[in-house]
Each structure stands twice: as C-alpha cells, then as structure tokens.
N, CA, C and O atoms as a MOPAC input file, in Angstrom:
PM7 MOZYME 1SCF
protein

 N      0.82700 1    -1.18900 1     0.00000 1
 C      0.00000 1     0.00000 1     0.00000 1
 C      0.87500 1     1.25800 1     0.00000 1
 O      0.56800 1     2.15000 1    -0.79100 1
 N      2.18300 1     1.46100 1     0.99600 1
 C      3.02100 1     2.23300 1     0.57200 1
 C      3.52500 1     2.30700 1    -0.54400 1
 O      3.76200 1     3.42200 1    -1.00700 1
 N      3.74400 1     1.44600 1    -1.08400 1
 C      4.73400 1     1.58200 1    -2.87600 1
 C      3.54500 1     2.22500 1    -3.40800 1
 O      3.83400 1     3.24900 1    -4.02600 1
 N      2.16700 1     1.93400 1    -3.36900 1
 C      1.17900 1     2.52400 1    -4.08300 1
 C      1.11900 1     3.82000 1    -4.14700 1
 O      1.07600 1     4.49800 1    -5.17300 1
 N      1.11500 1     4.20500 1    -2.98500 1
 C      0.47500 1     5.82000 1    -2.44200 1
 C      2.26300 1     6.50500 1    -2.93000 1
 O      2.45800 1     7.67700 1    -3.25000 1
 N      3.14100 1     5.63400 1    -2.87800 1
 C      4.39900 1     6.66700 1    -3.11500 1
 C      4.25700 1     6.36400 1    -4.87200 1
 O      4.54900 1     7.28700 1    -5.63200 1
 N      3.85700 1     5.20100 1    -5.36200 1
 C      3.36700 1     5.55600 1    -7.16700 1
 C      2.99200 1     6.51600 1    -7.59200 1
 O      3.46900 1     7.12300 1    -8.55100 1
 N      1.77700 1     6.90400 1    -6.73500 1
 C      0.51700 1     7.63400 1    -7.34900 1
 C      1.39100 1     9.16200 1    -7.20200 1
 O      1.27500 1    10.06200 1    -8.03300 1
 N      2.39500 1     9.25300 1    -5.81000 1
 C      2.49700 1    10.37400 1    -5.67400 1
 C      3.62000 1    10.43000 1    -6.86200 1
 O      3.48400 1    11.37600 1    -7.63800 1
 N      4.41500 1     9.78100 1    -7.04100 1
 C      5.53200 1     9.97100 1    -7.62000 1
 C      4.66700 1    10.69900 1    -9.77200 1
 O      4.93600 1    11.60700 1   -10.55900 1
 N      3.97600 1     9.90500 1    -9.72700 1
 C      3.09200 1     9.82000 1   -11.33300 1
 C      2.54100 1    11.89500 1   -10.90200 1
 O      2.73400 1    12.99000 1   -11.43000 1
 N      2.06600 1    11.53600 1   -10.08300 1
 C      1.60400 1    12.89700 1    -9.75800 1
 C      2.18600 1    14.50400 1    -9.98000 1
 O      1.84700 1    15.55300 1   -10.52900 1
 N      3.47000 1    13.84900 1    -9.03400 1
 C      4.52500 1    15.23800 1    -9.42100 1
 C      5.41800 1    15.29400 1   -10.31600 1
 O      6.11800 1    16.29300 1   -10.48200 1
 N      5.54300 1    13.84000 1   -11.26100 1
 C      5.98600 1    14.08400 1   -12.57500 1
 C      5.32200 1    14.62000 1   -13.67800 1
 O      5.83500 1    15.36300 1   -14.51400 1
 N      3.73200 1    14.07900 1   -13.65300 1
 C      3.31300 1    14.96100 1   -14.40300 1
 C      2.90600 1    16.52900 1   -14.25300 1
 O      2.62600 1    17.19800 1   -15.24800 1
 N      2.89400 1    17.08600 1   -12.89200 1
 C      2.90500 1    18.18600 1   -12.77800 1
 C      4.41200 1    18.94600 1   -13.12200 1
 O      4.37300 1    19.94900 1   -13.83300 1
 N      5.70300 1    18.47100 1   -12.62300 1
 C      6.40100 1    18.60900 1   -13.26500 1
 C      6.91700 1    18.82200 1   -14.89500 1
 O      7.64300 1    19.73800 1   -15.28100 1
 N      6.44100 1    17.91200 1   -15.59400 1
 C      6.20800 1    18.16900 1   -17.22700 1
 C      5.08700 1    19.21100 1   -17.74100 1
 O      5.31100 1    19.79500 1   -18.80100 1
 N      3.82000 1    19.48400 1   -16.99700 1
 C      3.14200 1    20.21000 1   -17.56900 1
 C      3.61600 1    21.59300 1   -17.09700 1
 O      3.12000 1    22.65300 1   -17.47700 1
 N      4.52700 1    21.47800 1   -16.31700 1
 C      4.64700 1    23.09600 1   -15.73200 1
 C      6.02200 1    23.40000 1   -17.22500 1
 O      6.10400 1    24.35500 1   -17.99800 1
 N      6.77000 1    22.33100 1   -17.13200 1
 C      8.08200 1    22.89400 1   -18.24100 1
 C      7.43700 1    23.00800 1   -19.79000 1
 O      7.94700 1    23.63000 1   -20.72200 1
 N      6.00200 1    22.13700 1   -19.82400 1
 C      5.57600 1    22.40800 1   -21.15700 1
 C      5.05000 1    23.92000 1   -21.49700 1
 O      5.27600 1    24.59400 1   -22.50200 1
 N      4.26000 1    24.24200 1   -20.31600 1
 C      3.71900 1    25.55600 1   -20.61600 1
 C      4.84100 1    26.55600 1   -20.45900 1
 O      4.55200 1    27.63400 1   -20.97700 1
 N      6.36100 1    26.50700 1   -19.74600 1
 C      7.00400 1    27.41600 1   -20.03500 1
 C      7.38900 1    27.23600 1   -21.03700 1
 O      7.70200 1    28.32200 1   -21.52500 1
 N      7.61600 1    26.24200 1   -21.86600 1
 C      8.08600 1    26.36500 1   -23.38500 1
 C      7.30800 1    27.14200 1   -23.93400 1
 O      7.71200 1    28.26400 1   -24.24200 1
 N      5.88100 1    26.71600 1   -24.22100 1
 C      4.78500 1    27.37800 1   -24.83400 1
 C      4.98300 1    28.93300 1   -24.44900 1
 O      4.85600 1    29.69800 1   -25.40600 1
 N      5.24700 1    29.47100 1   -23.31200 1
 C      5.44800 1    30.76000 1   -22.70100 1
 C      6.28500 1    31.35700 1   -23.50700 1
 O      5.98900 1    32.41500 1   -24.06300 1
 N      7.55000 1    30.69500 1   -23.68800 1
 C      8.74000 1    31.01300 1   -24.39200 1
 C      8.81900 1    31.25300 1   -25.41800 1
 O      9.53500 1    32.12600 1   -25.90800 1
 N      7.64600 1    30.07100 1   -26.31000 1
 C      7.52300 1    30.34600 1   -27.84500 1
 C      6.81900 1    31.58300 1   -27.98200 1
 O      7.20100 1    32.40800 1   -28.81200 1
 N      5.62700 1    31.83600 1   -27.10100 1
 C      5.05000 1    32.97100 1   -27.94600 1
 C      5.32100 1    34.47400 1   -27.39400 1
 O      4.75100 1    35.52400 1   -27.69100 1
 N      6.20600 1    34.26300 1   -26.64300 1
 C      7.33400 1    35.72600 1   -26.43300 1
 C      8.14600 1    35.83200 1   -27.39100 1
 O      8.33000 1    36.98600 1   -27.78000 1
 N      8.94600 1    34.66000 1   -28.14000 1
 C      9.67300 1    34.53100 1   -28.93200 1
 C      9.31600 1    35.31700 1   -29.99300 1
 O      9.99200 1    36.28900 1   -30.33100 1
 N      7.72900 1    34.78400 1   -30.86800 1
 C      6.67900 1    35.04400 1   -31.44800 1
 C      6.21800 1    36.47700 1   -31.39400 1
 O      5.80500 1    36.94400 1   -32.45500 1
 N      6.22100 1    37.13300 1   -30.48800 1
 C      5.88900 1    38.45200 1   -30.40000 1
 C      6.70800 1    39.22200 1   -30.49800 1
 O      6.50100 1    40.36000 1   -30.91900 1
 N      8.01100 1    38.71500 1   -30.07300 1
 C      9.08800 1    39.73300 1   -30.40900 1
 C      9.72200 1    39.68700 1   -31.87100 1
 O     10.50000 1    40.50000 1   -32.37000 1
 N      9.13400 1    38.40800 1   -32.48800 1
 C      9.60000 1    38.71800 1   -34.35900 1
 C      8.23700 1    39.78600 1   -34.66400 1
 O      8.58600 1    40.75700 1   -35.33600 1
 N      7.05400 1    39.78000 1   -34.36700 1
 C      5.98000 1    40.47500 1   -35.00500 1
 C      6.50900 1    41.93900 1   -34.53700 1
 O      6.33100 1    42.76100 1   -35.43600 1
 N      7.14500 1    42.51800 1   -33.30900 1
 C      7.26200 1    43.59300 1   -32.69900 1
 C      8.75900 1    43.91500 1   -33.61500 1
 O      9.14900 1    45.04000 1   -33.30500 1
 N      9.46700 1    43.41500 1   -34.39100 1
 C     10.05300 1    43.71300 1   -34.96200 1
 C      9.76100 1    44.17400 1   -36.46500 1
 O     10.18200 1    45.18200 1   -37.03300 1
 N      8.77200 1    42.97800 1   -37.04700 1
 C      8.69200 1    43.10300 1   -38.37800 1
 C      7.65800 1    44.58200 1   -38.32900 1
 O      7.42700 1    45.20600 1   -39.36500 1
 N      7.08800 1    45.02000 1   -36.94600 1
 C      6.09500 1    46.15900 1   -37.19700 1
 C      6.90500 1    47.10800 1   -37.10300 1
 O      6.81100 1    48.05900 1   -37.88000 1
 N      8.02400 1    47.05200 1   -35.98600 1
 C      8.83600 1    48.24600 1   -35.93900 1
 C      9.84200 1    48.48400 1   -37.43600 1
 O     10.52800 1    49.48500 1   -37.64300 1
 N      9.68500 1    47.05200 1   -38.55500 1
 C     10.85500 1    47.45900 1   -40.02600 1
 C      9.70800 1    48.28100 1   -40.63800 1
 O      9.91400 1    49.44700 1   -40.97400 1
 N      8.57600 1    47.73600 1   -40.78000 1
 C      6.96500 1    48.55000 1   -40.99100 1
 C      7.08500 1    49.84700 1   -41.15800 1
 O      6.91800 1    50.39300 1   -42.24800 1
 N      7.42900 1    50.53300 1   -39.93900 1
 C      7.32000 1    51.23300 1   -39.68500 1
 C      7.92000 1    52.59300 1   -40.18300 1
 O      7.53600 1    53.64100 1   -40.70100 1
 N      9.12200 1    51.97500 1   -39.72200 1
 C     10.68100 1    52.81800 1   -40.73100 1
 C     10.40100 1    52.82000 1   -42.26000 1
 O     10.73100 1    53.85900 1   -42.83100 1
 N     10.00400 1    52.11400 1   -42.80900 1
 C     10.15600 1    52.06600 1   -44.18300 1
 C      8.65500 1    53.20100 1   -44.48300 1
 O      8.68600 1    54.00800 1   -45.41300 1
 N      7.83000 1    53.12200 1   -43.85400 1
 C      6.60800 1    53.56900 1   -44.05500 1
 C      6.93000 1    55.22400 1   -43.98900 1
 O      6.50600 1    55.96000 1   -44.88100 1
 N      7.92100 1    55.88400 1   -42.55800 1
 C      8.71200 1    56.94100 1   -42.85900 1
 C      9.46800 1    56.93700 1   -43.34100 1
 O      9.88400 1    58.07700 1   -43.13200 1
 N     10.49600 1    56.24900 1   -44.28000 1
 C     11.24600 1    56.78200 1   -45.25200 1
 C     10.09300 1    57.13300 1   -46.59700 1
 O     10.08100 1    58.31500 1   -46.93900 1
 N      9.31900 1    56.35600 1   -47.21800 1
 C      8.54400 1    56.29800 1   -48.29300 1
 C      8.23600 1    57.92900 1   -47.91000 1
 O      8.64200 1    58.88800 1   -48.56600 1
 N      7.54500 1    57.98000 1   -46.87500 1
 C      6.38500 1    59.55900 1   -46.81700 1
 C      8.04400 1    60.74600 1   -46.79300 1
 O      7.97500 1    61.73000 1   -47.53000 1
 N      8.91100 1    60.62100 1   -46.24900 1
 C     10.11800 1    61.54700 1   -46.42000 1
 C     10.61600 1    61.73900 1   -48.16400 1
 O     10.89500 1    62.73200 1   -48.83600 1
 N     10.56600 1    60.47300 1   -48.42200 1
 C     10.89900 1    60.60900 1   -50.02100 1
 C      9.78600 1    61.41000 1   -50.77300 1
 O     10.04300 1    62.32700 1   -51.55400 1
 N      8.43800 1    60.94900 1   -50.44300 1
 C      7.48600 1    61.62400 1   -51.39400 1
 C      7.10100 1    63.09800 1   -50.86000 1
 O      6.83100 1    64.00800 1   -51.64200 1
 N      7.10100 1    63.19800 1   -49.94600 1
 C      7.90200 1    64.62700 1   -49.45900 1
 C      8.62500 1    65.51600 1   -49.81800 1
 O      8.30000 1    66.70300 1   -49.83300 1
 N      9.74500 1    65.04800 1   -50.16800 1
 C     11.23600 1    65.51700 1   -50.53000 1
 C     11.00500 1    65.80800 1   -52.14600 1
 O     11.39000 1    66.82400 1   -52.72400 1
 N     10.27300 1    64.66600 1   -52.76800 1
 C      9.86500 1    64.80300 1   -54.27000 1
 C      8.56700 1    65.82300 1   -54.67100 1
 O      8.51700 1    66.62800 1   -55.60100 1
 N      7.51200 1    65.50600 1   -53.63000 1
 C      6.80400 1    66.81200 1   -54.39300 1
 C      7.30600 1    67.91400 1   -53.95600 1
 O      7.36000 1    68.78300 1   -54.82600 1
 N      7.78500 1    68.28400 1   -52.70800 1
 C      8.46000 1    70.01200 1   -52.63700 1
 C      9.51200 1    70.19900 1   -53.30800 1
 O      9.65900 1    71.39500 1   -53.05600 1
 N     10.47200 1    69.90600 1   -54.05700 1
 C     11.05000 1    70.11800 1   -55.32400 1
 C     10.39500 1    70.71100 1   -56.22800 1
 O     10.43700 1    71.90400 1   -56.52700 1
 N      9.66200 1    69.72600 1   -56.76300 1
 C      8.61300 1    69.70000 1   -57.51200 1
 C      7.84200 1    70.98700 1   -57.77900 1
 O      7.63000 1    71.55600 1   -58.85000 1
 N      7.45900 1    71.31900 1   -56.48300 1
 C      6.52400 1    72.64800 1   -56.24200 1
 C      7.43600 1    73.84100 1   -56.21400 1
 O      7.02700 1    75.00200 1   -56.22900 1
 N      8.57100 1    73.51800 1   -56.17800 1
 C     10.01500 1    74.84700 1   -56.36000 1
 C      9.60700 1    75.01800 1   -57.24000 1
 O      9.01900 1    76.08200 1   -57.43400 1
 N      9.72200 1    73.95500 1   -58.33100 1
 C     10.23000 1    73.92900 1   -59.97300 1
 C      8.75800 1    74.77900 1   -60.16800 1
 O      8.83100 1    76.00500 1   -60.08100 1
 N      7.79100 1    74.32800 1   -60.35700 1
 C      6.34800 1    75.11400 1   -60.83600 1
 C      6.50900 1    76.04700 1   -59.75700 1
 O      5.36200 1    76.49200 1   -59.75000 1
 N      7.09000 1    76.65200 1   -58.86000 1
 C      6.58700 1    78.24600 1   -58.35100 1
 C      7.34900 1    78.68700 1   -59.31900 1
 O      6.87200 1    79.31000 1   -60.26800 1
 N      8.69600 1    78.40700 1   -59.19600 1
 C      9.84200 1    79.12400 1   -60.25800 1
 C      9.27000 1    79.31300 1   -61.42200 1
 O      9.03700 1    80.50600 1   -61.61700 1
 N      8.85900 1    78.42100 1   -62.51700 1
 C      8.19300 1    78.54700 1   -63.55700 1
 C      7.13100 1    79.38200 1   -63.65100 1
 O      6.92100 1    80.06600 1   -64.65400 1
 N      6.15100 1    79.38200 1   -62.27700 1
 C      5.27700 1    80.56300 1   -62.66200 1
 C      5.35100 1    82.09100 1   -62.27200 1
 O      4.57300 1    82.98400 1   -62.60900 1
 N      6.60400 1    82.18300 1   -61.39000 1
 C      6.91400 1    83.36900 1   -61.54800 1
 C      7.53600 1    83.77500 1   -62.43500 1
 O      7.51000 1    85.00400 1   -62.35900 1
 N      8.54100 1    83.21000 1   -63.90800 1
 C      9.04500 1    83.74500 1   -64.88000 1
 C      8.07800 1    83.70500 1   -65.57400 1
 O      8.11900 1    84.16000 1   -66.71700 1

C-alpha cells in the first residue's frame, strides 16, 4: 500500500512537473513570437517613414520647380 500511495504520488509530481516545463516552453515560444511580429512592425514602420520623407522631398522640389516657372 506504501509503494502505491508513493506511485501515485511519484506519477503525480511528474506529471505536474512536465506540464509546468511544457507551458514554459509554450510561454517562451510565444514571447519569442511576439518579439519577431514587434520587430517586423517596428521594419513597418521605418520604411513607411522613409517612403512619406521621399514623397515629401519629391513633391516640394517639384513645387520649387512650378513656383519658379510661374513666376518667370
């Protein structure tokens, strides 16, 4: 009856043992997971201000060239 009750306990805190290291994996993966998305939003991002700096940079030129032109 002892070997039993020390079975049951032993089955017990191994599987609590494994389910606790499974869910920190799982924990791990989707921190992992969030920190590629928190990246690919932060490349997003940058590129999204360079584009609006360029088209920026291109129409106020642009609008030099036609003021210049319509003041001569």
């Amino acid at each position: 009856m002892v070997v039993a009750a020390f079975l049951i306990g032993f089955f017990y805190f191994s599987r609590k043992i494994f389910l606790r290291e499974k869910l920190e994996k799982k924990d791990l993966k989707i921190n992992y997971q969030k920190e590629q998305i928190q990246a690919v939003i932060i490349t997003q991002e940058e590129e999204r201000k360079r584009i609006a700096q360029d088209l920026y940079d291109d129409i106020g030129s642009k609008l030099n060239i036609v003021s210049l032109i319509a003041i001569y």
